[in-house]
C-alpha positions as CSV (number, residue, x, y, z in Angstrom):
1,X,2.1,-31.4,27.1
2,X,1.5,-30.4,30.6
3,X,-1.9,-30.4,33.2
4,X,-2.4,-27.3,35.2
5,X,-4.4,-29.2,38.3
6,X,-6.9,-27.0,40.3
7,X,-5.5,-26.4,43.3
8,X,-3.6,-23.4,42.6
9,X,-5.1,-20.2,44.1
10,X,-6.1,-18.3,40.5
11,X,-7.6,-15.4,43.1
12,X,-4.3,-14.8,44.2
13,X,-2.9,-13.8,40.8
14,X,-5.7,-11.4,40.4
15,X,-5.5,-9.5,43.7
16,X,-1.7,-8.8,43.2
17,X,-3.1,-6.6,40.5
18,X,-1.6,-2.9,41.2
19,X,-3.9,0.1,40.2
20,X,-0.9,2.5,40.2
21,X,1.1,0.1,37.9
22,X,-1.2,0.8,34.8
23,X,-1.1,4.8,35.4
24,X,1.2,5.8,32.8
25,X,2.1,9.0,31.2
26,X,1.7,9.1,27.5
27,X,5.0,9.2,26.4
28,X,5.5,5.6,28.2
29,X,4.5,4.6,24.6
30,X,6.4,6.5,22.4
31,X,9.0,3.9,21.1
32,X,6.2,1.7,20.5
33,X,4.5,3.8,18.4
34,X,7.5,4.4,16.4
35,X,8.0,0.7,16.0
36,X,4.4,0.3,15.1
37,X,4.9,3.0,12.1
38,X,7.8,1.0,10.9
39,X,5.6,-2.2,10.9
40,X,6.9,-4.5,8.4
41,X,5.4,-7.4,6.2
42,X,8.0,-10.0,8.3
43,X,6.4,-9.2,11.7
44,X,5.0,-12.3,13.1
45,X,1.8,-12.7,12.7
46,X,-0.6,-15.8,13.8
47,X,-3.1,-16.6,11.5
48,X,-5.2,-19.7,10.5
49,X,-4.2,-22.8,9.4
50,X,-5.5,-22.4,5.6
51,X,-2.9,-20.5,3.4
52,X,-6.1,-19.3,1.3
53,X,-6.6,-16.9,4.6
54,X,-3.4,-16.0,5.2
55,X,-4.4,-12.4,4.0
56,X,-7.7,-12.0,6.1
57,X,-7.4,-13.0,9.8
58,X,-4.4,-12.3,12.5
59,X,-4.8,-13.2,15.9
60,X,-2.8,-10.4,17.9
61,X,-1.8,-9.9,21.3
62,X,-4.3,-8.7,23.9
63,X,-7.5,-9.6,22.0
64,X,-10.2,-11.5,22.7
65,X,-12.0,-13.9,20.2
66,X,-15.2,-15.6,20.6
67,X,-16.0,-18.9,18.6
68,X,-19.8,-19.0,18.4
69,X,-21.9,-22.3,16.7
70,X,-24.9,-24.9,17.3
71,X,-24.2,-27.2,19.3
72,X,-22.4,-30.7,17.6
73,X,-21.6,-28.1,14.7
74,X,-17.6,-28.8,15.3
75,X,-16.4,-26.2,16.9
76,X,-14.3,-27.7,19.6
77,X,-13.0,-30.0,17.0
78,X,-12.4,-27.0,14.8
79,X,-10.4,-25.2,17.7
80,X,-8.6,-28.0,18.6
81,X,-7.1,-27.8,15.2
82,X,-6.8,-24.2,15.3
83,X,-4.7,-24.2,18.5
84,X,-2.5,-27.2,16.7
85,X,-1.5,-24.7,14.4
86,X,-0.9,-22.1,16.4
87,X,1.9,-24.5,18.5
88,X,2.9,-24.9,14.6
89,X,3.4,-20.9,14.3
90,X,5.7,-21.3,17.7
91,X,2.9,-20.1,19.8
92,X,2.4,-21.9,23.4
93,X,-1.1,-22.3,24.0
94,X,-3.7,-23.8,27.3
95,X,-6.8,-25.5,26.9
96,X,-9.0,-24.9,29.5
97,X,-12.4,-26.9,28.7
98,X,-15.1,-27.4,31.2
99,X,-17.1,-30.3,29.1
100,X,-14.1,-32.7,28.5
101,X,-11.8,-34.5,30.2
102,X,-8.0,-34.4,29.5
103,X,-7.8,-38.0,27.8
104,X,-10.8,-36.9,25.5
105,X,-8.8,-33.3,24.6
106,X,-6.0,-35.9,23.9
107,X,-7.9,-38.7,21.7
108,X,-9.0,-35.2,19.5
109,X,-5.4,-33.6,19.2
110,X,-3.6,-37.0,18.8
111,X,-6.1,-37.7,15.6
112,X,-5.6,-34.9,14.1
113,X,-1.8,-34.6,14.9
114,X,-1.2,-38.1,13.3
115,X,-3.8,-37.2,10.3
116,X,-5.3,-41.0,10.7
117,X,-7.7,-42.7,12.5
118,X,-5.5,-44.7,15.1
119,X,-9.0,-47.2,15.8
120,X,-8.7,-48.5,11.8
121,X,-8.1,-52.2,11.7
122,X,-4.7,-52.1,10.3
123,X,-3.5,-50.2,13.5
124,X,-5.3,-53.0,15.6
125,X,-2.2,-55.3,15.3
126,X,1.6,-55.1,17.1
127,X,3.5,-53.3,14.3
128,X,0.2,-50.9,13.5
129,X,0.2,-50.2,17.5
130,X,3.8,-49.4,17.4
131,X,3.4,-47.1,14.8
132,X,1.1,-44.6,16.8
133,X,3.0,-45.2,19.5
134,X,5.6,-43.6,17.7
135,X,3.6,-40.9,16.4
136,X,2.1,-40.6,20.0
137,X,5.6,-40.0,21.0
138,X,6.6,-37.5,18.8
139,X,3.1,-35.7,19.6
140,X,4.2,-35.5,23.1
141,X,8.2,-34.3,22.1
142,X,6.3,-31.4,20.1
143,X,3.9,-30.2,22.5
144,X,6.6,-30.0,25.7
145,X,6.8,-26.5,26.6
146,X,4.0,-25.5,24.3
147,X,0.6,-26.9,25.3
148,X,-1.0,-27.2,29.0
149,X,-4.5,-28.5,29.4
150,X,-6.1,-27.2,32.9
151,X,-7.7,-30.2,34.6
152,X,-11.1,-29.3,35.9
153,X,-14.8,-30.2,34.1
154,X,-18.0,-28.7,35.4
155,X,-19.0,-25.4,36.2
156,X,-15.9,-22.9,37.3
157,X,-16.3,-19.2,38.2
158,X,-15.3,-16.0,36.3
159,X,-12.7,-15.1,38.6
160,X,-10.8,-18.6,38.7
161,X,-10.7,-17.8,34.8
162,X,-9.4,-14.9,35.4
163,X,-6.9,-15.9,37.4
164,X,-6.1,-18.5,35.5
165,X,-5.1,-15.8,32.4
166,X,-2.9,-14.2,34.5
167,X,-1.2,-17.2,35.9
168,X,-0.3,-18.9,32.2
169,X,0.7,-15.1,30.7
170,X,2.9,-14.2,33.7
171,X,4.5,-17.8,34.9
172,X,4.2,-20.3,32.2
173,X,4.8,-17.4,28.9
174,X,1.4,-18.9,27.1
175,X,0.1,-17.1,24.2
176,X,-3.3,-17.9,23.5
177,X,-5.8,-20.1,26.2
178,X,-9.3,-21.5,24.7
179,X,-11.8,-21.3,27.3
180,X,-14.8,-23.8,26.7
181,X,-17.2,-22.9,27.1
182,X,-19.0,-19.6,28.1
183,X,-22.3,-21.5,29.3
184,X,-19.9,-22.8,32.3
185,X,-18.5,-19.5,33.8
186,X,-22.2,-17.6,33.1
187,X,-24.4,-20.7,33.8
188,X,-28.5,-18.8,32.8
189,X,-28.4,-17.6,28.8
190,X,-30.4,-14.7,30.3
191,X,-27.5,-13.3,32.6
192,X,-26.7,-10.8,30.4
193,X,-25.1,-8.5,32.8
194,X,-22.8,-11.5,34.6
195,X,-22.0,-12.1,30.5
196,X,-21.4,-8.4,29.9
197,X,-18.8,-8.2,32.9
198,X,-16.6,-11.7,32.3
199,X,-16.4,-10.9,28.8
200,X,-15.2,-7.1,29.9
201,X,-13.0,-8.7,32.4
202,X,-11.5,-11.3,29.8
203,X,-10.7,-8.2,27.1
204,X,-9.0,-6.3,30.1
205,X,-7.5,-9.5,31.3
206,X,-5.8,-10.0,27.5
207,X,-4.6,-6.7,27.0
208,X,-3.0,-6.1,30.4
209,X,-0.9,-9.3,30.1
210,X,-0.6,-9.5,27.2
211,X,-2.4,-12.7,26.2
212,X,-4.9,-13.5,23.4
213,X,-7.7,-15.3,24.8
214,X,-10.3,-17.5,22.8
215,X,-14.3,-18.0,24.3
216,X,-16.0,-20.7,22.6
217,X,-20.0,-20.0,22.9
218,X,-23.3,-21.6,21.9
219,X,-25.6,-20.0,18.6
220,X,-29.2,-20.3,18.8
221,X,-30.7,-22.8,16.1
222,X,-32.5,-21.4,13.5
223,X,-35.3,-22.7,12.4
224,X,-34.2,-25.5,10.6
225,X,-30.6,-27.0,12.2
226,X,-29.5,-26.4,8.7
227,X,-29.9,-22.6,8.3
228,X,-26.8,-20.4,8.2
229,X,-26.3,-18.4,11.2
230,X,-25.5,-14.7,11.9
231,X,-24.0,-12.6,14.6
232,X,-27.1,-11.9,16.1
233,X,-27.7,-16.0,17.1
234,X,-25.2,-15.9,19.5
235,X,-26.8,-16.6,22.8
236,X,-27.2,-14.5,25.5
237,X,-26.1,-10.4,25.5
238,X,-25.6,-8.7,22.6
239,X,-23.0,-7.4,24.4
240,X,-20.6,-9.7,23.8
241,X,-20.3,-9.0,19.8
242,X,-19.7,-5.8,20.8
243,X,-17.0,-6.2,23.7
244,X,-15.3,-9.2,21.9
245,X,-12.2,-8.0,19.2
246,X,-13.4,-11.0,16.8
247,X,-16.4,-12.9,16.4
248,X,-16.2,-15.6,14.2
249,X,-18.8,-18.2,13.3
250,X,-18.7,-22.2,12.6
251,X,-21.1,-24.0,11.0
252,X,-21.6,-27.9,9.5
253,X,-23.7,-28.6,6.8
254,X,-25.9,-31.1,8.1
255,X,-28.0,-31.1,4.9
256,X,-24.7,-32.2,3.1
257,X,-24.3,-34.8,5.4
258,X,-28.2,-36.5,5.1
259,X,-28.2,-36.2,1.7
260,X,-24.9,-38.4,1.5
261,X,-26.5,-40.6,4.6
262,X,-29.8,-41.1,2.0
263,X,-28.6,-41.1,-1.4
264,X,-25.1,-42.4,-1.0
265,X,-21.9,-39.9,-2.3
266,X,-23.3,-39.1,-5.9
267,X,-26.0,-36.7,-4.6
268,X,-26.7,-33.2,-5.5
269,X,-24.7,-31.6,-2.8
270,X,-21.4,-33.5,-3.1
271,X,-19.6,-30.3,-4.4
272,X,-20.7,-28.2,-1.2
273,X,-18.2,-27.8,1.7
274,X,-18.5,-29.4,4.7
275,X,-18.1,-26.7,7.0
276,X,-17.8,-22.9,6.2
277,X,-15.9,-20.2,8.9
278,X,-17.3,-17.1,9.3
279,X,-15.5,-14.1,10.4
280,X,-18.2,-11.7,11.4
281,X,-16.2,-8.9,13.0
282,X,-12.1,-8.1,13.1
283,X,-12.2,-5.0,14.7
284,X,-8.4,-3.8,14.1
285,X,-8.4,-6.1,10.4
286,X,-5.3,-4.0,8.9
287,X,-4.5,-6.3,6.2
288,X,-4.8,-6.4,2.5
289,X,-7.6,-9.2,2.4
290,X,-11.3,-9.0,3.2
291,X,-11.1,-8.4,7.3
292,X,-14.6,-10.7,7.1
293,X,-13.8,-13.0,5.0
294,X,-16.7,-16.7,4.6
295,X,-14.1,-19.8,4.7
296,X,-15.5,-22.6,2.6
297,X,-14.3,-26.0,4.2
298,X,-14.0,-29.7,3.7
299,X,-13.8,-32.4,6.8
300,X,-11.2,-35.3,5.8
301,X,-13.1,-37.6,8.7
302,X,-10.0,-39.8,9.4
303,X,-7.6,-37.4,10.6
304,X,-10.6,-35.2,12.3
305,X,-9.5,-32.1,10.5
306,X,-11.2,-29.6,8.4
307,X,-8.8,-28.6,5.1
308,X,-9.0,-26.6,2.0
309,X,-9.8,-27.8,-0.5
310,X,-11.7,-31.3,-1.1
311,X,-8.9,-34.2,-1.5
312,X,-6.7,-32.6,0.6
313,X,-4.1,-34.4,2.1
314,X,-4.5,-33.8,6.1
315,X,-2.2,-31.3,7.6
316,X,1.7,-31.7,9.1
317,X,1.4,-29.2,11.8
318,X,5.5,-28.9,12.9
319,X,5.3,-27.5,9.5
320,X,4.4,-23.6,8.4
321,X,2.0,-23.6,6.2
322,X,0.8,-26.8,6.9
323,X,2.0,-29.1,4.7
324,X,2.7,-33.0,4.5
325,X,7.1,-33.1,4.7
C-alpha cells in the first residue's frame, strides 16, 4: 500500500491534454470492433464480491459509477470492501477520501482483510498481538503494487481530481479510484451546474484514460430514516443519474437494527437483511442476469463486511470468489 502526498501538481497532468491526439478517423477502431464481436465468456470481467451477482453487474473500463446513500448507511464501509475485492480480481485501485484520514482507511481495510475484530480481548495479549501483526503483514505484502491511498482530507477542487485520474491511469497503471465524497469537490447541494460539469469531466476523464472511476454521494432522507430510497433522492442535479454509467444505491435497515437494540435477537425482523444494494441504472448491462438487480445483504459486525447470506463465514479476499482457503 502506497500514499500519494499532495504536492504533486495534478493541473499539470491535465493541461498536457492534446486536442489533436483524440481526432481519429473511424477506422482507428476497426480491430477493436472485431475483437468486441468475438467477445468471449473468459474475458475478464470485474464484478462484485457476491457470487449470487456474478451475472448482473460488471464494472468496465472508462465508466463512471456513483455510490449514493444516507449518511451512516455504510457506504464507505461497503466500498472499502468492494475495492478489497477488486485488488482480489487483480485490479490496482486508489482511494482518494476527503473525510478520513489514512490510519482510519487502514483500521477499515485491515478489519475486514483479517475478517475479525483485532480490539477483542483475546487479541489484547502478546501471542493475540502477534497474530494480527502477522495478518497486518500479509495485508501490507498483498496490497504492494495494488492500492494507493491519496493523503489529503478537506475540501479539494474538481480539477486536482481530475488531475489526479490522469496521474494514477497514466503513471502508476490504476484501475479503478473511489472518490469520497462529491459534497467535497461541489461544496452547496444546489450547484447543480458545478455538479453537472465534474461529473461530465469525470466520465470524459474515465474514458480517455481509460480508468473506471467510482463517486460516492449523499441521498436525501426520506421521511422516516428507515424508508427505501430511489434514484431520484440523490442530492443535488438530476444530472448526475443521467451523466453517470451506473448508479447504485446502499441502504441499512435501521429498523432491523432497533428492533434487535429493544427486543433482543428473537424479534420480528431477524430474518430481514441487514443491508440491501441497489443497482438503479447499468447503462451498457450486456449480461444474461437482471442489469438492475436489488442485493439482499447481511453485516457479519466483527470482520466489518457485508456477505451473502446470514452465517456466512467472512470473506478471504486473495481468493476469487471470495472464499475462506
Amino acid at each position: 500500500m502506497d500514499l500519494i502526498d499532495d504536492t504533486i501538481d495534478f493541473a499539470r497532468y491535465m493541461a498536457e491534454t492534446d486536442a489533436k491526439q483524440k481526432v481519429k478517423p473511424a477506422s482507428f477502431w476497426t480491430e477493436e470492433m472485431k475483437l468486441r464481436l468475438r467477445k468471449t465468456q473468459t474475458e475478464k470481467q470485474i464484478l462484485l464480491p457476491w457470487p449470487k451477482t456474478v451475472d448482473n453487474l460488471e464494472f468496465r473500463v472508462g465508466e463512471v459509477t456513483c455510490w449514493g446513500g444516507i449518511n451512516g448507511h455504510g457506504k464507505s464501509l461497503m466500498t472499502s470492501q468492494i475495492a478489497l475485492s477488486f485488488i482480489g480480481q487483480g485490479q490496482k485501485v486508489c482511494i482518494a477520501s476527503f473525510e478520513v484520514y489514512p490510519h482510519k482507511q487502514l483500521d477499515r481495510f485491515h478489519r475486514q482483510y483479517c475478517g475479525l475484530n483485532p480490539k477483542l480481548p483475546e487479541y489484547q495479549n502478546e501471542e493475540g498481538m502477534q497474530c494480527i501483526d502477522q495478518l497486518y503483514d500479509e495485508f501490507s505484502e498483498w496490497t504492494n503494487n495494488s492500492l494507493w491511498i491519496y493523503d489529503q482530507q478537506g475540501t479539494t477542487n474538481a480539477a486536482t481530481i481530475l488531475g489526479l485520474i490522469k496521474y494514477c491511469a497514466t503513471v502508476l497503471n490504476i484501475n479503478h479510484i473511489f472518490v469520497d465524497n462529491l459534497a467535497k469537490l461541489v461544496e452547496k447541494d444546489d450547484d447543480y451546474n458545478g455538479q453537472k460539469k465534474f461529473i461530465d469531466q469525470c466520465c470524459a476523464a474515465a474514458r480517455d484514460f481509460k480508468i473506471h472511476v467510482h463517486i460516492v454521494h449523499h441521498m436525501r432522507k426520506g421521511n422516516k430514516e428507515t424508508d427505501m430510497l430511489d434514484k431520484n433522492d440523490f442530492k443535488g442535479s438530476g444530472s448526475i443519474a443521467d451523466q453517470v454509467d451506473n448508479l447504485i444505491g446502499i441502504w441499512r435497515n435501521k429498523s432491523k437494527e432497533f428492533e434487535f437494540k429493544t427486543k433482543g435477537s428473537n424479534h420480528s425482523k431477524c430474518k430481514e437483511p441487514d443491508a440491501t444494494l441497489r443497482v438503479f441504472k447499468q447503462r451498457n448491462h450486456d449480461g444474461q442476469g437482471d442489469g438492475e438487480p436489488y442485493v439482499l445483504l447481511w453485516f457479519n459486525n466483527d470482520s466489518w463486511q457485508f456477505l451473502e447470506h446470514p452465517g456466512d463465514s467472512p470473506m478471504f479476499f486473495p481468493n476469487w470468489p471470495h472464499r475462506p482457503s
